[in-house]
C-alpha positions as CSV (number, residue, x, y, z in Angstrom):
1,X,79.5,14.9,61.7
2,X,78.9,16.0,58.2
3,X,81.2,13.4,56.2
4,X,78.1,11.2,56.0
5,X,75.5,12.2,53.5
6,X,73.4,10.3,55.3
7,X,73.5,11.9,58.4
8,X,73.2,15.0,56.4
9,X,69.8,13.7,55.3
10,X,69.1,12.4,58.7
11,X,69.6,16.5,60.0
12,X,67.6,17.9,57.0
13,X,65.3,15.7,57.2
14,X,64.7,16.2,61.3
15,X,65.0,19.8,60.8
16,X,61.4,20.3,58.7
17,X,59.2,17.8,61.0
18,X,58.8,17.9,64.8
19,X,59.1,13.9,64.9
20,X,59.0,11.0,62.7
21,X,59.6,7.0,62.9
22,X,62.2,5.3,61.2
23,X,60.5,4.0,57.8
24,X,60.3,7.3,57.4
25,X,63.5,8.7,57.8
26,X,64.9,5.7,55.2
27,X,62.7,6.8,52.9
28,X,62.9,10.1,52.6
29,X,67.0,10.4,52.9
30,X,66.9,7.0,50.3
31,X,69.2,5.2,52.4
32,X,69.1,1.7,53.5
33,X,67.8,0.7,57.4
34,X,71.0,-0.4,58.4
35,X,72.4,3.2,56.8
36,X,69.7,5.2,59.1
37,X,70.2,3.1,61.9
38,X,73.7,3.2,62.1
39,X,74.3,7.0,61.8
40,X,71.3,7.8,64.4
41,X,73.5,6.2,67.1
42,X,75.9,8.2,66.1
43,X,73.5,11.1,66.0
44,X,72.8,10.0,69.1
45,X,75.7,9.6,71.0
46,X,76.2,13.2,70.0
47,X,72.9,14.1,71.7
48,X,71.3,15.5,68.5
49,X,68.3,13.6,68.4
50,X,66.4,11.1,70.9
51,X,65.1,7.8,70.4
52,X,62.1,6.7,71.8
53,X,61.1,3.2,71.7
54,X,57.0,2.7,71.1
55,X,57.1,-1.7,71.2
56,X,58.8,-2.2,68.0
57,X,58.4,1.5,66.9
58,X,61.3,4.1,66.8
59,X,60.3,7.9,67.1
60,X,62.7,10.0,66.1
61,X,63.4,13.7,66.9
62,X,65.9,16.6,66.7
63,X,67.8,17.7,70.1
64,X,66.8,21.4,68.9
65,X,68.2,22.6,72.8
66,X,71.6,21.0,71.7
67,X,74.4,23.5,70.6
68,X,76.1,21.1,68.3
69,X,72.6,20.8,66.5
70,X,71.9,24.7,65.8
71,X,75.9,25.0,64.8
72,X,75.6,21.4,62.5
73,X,72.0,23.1,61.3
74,X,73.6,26.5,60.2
75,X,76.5,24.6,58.3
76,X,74.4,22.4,56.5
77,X,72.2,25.8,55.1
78,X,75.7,27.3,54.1
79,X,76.6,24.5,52.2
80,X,73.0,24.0,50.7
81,X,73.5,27.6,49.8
82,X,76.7,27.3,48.2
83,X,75.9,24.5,46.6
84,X,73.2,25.9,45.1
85,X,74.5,29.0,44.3
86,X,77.4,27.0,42.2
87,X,74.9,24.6,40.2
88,X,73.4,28.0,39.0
89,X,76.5,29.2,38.1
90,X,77.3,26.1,35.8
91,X,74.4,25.7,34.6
C-alpha cells in the first residue's frame, strides 16, 4: 500500500480534510488524473476511502472506521517522522 508515493499523497492528503473532489486531490499530491484515479481504486478496493459519484463529480473521503486505514495512517507519521528527523540530521 505505501510503494506508491501517490497513494501516500492520496492518504495524507485525506487524512487533514473530511472530503474533497478529485481536482483537488491531483493538485494537491501533484500527480497526474490518471495517477489519482488509478491508485484510488486501489484505495478503494482496500476500503480506505469511498467514492461517491455527484453527475460527473467524484467526492472523495477516508474510510476512518477501517483498520487498515488507522495502521497505513500511523506508518505514514513514522516515516514522516523519520524522515524528518534524518533531513535535520544532514542538514
Amino acid at each position: 500500500m505505501l510503494a506508491s508515493t501517490c497513494r501516500q499523497k492520496i492518504l495524507e492528503t485525506l487524512a487533514r480534510v473530511e472530503q474533497t473532489h478529485m481536482m483537488e486531490l491531483v493538485r494537491k499530491t501533484n500527480s497526474t488524473h490518471r495517477q489519482v484515479n488509478r491508485n484510488l481504486g486501489i484505495l478503494e478496493e482496500e476500503d480506505m476511502v469511498t467514492v461517491k459519484h455527484y453527475g460527473r463529480v467524484k467526492i472523495i473521503q477516508l474510510n476512518r472506521e477501517s483498520e487498515k486505514t488507522h495502521v497505513l495512517l500511523k506508518a505514514l507519521n513514522i516515516l514522516t517522522r523519520t524522515s524528518q528527523t534524518s533531513k535535520d540530521r544532514c542538514s
